[in-house]
Residue frames as a rotation matrix with the C-alpha (Angstrom) as fourth column:
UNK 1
0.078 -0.867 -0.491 -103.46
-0.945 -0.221 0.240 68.82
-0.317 0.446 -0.837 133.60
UNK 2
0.814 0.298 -0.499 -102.29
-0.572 0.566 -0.594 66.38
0.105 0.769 0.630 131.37
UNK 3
0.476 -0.646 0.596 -99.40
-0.408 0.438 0.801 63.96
-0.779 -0.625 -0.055 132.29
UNK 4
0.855 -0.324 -0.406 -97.02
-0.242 0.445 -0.862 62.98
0.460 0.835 0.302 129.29
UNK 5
0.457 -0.856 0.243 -93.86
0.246 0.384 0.890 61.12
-0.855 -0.347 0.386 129.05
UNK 6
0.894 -0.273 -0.354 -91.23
-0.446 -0.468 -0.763 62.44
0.043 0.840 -0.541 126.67
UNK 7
0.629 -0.714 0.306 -87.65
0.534 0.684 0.497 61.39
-0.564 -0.149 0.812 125.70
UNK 8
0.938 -0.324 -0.124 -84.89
-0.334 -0.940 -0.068 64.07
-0.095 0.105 -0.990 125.63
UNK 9
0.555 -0.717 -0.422 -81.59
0.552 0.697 -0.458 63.92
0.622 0.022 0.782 125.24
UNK 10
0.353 -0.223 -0.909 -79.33
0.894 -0.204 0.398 63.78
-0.274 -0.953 0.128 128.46
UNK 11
-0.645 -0.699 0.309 -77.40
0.763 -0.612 0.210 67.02
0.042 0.371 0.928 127.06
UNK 12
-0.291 0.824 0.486 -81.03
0.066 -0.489 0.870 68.93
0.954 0.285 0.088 126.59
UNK 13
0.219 0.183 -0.958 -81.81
0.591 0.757 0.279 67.60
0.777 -0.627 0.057 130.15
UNK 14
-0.130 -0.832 -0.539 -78.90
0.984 -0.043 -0.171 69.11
0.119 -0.553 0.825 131.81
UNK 15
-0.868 -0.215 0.447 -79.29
0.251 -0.968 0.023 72.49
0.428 0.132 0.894 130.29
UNK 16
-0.073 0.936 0.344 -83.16
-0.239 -0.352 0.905 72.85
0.968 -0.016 0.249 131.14
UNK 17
0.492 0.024 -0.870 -82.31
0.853 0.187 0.487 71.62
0.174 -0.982 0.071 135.14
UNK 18
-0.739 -0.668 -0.086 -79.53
0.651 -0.677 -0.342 74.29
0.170 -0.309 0.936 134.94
UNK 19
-0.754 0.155 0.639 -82.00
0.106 -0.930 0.351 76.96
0.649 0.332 0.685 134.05
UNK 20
0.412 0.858 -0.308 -84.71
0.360 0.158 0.920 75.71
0.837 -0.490 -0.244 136.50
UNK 21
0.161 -0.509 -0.846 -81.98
0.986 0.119 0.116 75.87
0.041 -0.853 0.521 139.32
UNK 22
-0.843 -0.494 0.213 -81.16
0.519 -0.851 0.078 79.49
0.143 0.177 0.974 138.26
UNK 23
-0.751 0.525 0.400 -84.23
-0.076 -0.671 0.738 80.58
0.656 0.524 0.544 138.09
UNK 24
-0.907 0.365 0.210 -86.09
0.043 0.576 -0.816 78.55
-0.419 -0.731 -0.538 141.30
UNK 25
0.178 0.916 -0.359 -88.57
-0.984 0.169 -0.056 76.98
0.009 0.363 0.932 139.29
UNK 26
0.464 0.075 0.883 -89.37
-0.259 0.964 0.054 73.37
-0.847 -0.253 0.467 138.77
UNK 27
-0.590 -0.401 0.700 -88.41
-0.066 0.889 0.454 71.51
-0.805 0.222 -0.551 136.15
UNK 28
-0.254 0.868 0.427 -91.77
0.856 0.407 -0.317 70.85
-0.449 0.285 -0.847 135.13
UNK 29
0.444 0.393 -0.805 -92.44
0.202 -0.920 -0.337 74.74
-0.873 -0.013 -0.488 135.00
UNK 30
-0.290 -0.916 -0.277 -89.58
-0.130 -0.249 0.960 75.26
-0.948 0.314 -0.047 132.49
UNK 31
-0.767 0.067 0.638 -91.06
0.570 0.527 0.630 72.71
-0.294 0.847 -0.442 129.96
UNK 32
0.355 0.859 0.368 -94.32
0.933 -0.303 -0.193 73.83
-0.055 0.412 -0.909 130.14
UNK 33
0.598 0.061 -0.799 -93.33
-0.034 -0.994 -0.101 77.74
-0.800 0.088 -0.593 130.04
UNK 34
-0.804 -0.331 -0.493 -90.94
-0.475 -0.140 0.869 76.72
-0.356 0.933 -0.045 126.63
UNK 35
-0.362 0.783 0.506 -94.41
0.913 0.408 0.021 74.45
-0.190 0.470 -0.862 125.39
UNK 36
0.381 0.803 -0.459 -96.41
0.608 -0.591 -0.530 77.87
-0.697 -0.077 -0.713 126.05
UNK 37
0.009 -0.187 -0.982 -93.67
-0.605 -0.783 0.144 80.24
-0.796 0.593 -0.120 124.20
UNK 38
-0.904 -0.392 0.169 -93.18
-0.113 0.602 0.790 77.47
-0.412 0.695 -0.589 120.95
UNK 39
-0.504 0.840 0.201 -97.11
0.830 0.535 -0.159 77.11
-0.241 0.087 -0.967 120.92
UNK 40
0.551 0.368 -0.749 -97.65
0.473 -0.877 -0.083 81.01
-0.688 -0.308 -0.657 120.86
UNK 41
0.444 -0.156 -0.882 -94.74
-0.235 -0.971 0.054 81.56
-0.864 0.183 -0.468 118.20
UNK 42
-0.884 -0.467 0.006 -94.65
-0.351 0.674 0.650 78.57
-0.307 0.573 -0.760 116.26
UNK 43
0.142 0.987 0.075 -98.84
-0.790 0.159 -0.592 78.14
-0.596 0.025 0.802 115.62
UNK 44
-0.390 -0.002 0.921 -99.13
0.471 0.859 0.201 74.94
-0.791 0.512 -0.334 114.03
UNK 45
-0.577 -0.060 -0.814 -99.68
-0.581 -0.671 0.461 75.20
-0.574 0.739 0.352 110.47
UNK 46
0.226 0.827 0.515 -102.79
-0.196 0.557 -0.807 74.11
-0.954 0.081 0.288 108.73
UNK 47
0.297 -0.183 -0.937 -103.22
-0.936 -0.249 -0.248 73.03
-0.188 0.951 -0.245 105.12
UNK 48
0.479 -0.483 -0.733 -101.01
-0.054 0.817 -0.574 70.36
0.876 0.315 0.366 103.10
UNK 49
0.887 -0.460 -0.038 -98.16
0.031 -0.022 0.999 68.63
-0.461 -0.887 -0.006 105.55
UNK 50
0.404 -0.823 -0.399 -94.27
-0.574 -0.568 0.590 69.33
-0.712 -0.010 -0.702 104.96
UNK 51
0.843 0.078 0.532 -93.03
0.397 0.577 -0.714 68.64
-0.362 0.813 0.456 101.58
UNK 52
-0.274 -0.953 -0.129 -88.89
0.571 -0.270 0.776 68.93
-0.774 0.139 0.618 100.92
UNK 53
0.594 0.244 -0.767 -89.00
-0.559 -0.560 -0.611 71.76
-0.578 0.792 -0.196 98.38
UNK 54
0.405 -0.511 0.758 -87.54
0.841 0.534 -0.090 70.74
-0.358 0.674 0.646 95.08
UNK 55
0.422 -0.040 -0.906 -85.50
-0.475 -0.860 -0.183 73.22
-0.772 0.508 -0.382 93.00
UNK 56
0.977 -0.141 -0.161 -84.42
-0.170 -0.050 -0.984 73.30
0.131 0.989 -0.073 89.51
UNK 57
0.439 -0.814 0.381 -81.08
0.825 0.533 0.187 72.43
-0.355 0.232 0.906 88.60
UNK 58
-0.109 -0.730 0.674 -80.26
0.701 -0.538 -0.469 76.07
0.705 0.421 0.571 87.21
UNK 59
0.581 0.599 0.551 -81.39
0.172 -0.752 0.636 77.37
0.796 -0.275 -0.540 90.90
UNK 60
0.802 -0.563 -0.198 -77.88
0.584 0.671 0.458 76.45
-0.125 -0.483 0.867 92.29
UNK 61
0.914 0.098 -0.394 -75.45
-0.130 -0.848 -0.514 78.68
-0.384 0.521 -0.762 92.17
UNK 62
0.885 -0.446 -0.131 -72.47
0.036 0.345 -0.938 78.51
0.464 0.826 0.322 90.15
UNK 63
-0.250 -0.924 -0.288 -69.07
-0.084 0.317 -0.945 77.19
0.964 -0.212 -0.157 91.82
UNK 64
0.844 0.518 0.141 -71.27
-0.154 -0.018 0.988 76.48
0.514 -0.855 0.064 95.12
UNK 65
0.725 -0.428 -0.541 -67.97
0.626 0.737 0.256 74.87
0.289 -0.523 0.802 96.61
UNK 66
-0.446 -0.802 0.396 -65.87
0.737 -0.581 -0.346 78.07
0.508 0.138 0.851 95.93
UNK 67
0.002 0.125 0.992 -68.00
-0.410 -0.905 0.115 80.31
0.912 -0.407 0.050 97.92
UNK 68
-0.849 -0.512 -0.126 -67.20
0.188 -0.070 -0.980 81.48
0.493 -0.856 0.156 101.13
UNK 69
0.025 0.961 -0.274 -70.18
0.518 0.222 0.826 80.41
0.855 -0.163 -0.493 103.44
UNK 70
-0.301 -0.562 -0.770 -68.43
0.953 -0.169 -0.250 82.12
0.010 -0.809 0.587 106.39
UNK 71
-0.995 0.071 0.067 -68.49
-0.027 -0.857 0.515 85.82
0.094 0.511 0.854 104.49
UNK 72
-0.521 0.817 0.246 -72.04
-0.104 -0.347 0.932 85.28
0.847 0.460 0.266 103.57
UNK 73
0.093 0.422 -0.902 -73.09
0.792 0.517 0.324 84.00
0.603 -0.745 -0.286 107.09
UNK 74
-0.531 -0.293 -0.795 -71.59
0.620 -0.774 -0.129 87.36
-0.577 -0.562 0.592 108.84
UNK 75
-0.914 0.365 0.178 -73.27
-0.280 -0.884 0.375 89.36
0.294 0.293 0.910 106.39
UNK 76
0.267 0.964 -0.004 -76.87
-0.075 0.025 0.997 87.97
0.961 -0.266 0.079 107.42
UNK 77
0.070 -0.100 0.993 -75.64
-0.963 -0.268 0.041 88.38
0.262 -0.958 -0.115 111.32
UNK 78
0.996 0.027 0.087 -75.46
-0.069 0.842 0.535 84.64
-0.059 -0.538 0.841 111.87
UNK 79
0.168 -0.905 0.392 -72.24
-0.778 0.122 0.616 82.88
-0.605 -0.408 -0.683 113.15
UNK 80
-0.359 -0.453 -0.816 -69.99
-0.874 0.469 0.124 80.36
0.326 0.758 -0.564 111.79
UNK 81
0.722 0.502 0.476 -70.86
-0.679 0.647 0.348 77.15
-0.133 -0.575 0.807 111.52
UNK 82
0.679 -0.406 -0.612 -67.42
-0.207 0.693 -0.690 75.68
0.704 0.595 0.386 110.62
């Protein structure tokens, strides 16, 4: 095994001890068993590297401020984010 040092924040921290404690596992186990699922359903992606997409100026839609992001968020099953 490989030994790394990482920097989390204390909030991230907290929650991943909680779940260790719940679960009697280490710590250590936790990370590496979310490294193993993120590495297994996130594959790194070959090719070019990440490039902000650009869009067009008529690919915006029209009154953007007047729609209701709520509405459209419940129809695709996600929650609010306001």
């Amino acid at each position: 095994m490989i030994k790394v040092q990482v920097q989390i924040p204390e909030a991230l921290y907290e929650r991943v001890k909680e779940i260790a404690h719940q679960r009697e596992m280490s710590l250590a186990e936790v990370i590496r068993r979310g490294l193993e699922y993120m590495s297994r359903t996130r594959p790194a992606i070959s090719g070019k590297p990440f490039q902000i997409p650009v869009l067009s100026a008529g690919a915006f839609a029209k009154d953007f401020d007047e729609l209701d992001l709520d509405a459209i968020a419940a129809e695709d099953g996600l929650r609010s984010v306001s």
